[in-house]
C-alpha positions in Angstrom: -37.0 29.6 11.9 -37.8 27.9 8.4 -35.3 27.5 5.3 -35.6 30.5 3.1 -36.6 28.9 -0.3 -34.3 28.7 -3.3 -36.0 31.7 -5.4 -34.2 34.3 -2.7 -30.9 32.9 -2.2 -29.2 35.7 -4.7 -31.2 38.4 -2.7 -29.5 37.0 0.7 -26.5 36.4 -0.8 -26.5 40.8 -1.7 -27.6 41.1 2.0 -24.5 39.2 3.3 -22.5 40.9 1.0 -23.5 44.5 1.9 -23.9 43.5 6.3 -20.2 41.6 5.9 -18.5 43.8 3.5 -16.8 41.4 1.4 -17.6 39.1 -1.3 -20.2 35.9 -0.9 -18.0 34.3 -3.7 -15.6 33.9 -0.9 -17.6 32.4 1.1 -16.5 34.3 4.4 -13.2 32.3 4.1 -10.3 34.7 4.1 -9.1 37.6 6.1 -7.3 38.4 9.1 -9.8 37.7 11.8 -8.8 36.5 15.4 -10.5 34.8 17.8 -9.5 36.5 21.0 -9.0 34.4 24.4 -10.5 31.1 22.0 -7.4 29.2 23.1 -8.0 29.5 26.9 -12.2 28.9 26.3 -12.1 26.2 24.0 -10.2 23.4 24.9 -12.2 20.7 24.3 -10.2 17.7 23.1 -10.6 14.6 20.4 -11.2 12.5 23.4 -13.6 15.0 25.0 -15.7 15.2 22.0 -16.1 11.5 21.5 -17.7 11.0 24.9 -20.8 13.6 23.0 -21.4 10.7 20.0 -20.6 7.5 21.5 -24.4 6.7 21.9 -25.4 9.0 19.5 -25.0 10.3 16.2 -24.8 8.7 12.8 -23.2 5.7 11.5 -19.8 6.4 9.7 -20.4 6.3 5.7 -18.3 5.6 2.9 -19.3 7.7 0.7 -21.3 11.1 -0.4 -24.4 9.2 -2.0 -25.0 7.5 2.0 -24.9 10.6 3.3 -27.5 12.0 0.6 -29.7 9.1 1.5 -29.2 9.6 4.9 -30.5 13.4 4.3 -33.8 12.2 2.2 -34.7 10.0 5.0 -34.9 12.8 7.2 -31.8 11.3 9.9 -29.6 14.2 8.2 -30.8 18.1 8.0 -29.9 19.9 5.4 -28.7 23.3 6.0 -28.5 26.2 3.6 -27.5 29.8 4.0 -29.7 32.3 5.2 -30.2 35.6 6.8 -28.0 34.7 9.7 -25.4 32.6 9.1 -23.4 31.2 5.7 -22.8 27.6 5.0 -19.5 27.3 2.8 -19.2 25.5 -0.4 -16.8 22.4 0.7 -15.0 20.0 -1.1 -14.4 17.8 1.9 -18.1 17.7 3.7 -22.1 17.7 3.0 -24.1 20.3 4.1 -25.9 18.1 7.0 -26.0 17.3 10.3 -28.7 15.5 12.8 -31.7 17.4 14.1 -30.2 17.9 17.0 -27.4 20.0 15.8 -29.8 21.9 13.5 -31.5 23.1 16.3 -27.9 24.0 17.9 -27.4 25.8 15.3 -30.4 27.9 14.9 -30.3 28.4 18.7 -27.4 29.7 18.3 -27.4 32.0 15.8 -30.8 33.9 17.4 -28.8 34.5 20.8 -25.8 35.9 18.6 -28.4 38.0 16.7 -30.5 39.1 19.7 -26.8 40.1 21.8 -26.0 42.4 18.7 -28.9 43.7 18.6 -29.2 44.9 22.0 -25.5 45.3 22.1 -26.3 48.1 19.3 -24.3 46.8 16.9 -24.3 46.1 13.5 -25.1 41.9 13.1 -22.7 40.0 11.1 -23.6 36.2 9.5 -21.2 33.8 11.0 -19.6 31.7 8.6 -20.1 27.6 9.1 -17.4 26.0 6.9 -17.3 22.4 7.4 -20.5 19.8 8.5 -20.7 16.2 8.1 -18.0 13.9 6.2 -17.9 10.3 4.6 -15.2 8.2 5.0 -13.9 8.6 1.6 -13.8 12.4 2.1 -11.7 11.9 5.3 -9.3 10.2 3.7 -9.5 12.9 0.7 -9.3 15.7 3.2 -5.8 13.4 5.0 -4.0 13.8 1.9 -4.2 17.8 1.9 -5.0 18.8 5.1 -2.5 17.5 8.0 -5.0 18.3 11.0 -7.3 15.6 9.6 -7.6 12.6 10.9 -9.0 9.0 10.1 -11.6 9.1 13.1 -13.0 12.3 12.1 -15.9 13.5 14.6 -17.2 15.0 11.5 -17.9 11.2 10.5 -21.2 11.2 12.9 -23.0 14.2 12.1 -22.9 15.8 15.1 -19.6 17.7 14.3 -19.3 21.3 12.3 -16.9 23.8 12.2 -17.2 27.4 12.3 -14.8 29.7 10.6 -13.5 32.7 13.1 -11.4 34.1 10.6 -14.5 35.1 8.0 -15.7 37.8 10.8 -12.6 39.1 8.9 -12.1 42.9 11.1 -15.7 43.2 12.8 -13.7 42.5 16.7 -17.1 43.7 18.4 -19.0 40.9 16.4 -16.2 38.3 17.3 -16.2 39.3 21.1 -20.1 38.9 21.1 -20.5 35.8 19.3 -17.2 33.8 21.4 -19.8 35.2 23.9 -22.4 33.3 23.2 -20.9 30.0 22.2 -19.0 30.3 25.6 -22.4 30.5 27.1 -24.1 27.3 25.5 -20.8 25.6 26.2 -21.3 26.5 29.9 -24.6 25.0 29.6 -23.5 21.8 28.4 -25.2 22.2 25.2 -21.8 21.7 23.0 -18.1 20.9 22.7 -15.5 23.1 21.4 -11.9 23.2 20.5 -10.0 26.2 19.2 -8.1 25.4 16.2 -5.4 27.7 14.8 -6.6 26.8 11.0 -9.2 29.5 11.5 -12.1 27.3 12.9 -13.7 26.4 15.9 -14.5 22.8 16.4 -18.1 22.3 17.6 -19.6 18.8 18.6 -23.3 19.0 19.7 -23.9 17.3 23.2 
């Protein structure tokens, strides 16, 4: 899949308004989603996601302007929103993570697609709301979040998090895509903890 240039981002942006049913302003973030069975699937602890970036993975930065470095040199994707999946606006992270976890990503987002589609139902763009941080936003993100922590997984760029709640009511979308991260999981592909904030933890293996 290629990144869908900049000219047709507000001509996505009406196509994951109309497919979600709620504003793109939002970013996918509210609603009263749920993430059925997530806390008997995905248990993957801090400890257990370490082991994924111990010999791999970025350096820890201090501050946003590494992290856009690391990005120009090509270490760091950059990912943007497109037809099948939204990357939220964050205060706390960059939009990057290493090649590795861009393919995850895409991977990922085809098998949800492709079950939909042969499940017959109608797809809906998953909502990725948190990617890589530097240190200086982990310490940000300590002072107004109290699940954060000082040796954030997000530090390494192997670490995103995906928002269950922005699926908002669609259940049959929800089921299917817990599906198919449950699946790569399986296949040792990723790491992931089910947090009751609203997102699932994902660490690329």
């Amino acid at each position: 899949m290629v990144f869908i240039a900049y000219p047709y981002r507000r001509r996505i942006k009406n196509k994951v308004k109309a497919l979600v049913g709620y504003s793109y302003r939002g970013y996918g973030g509210g609603g009263s989603g749920d993430c059925p069975n997530c806390h008997t699937l995905f248990t993957d602890n801090v400890e257990t996601h370490a082991t994924a970036y111990l010999n791999d993975g970025i350096e820890p930065q201090n501050v946003n302007v590494d992290l856009d470095n690391l990005s120009k040199s090509g270490k760091l994707i950059k990912l943007e929103t497109d037809s099948l999946f939204i990357v939220r606006k964050t205060r706390f992270s960059r939009p990057y993570i290493v090649p590795k976890g861009s393919s995850f990503i895409r991977d990922l987002s085809r098998q949800y697609y492709k079950k939909c589609v042969s499940d017959n139902i109608k797809y809906v763009p998953f909502t990725i709301s948190s990617l890589t941080r530097s240190i200086e936003s982990v310490d940000k993100l300590m002072d107004n979040n109290s699940n954060a922590i000082k040796n954030s997984a997000h530090l390494k760029g192997k670490t995103f998090d995906i928002s269950y709640r922005a699926f908002n009511k669609n259940k049959q979308q929800t089921k299917v895509f817990i599906g198919v991260l449950e699946g790569l999981r399986k296949q040792n592909k990723c790491f992931v903890k089910f947090e009751r904030n609203g997102c699932l933890h994902i660490t690329v293996i």
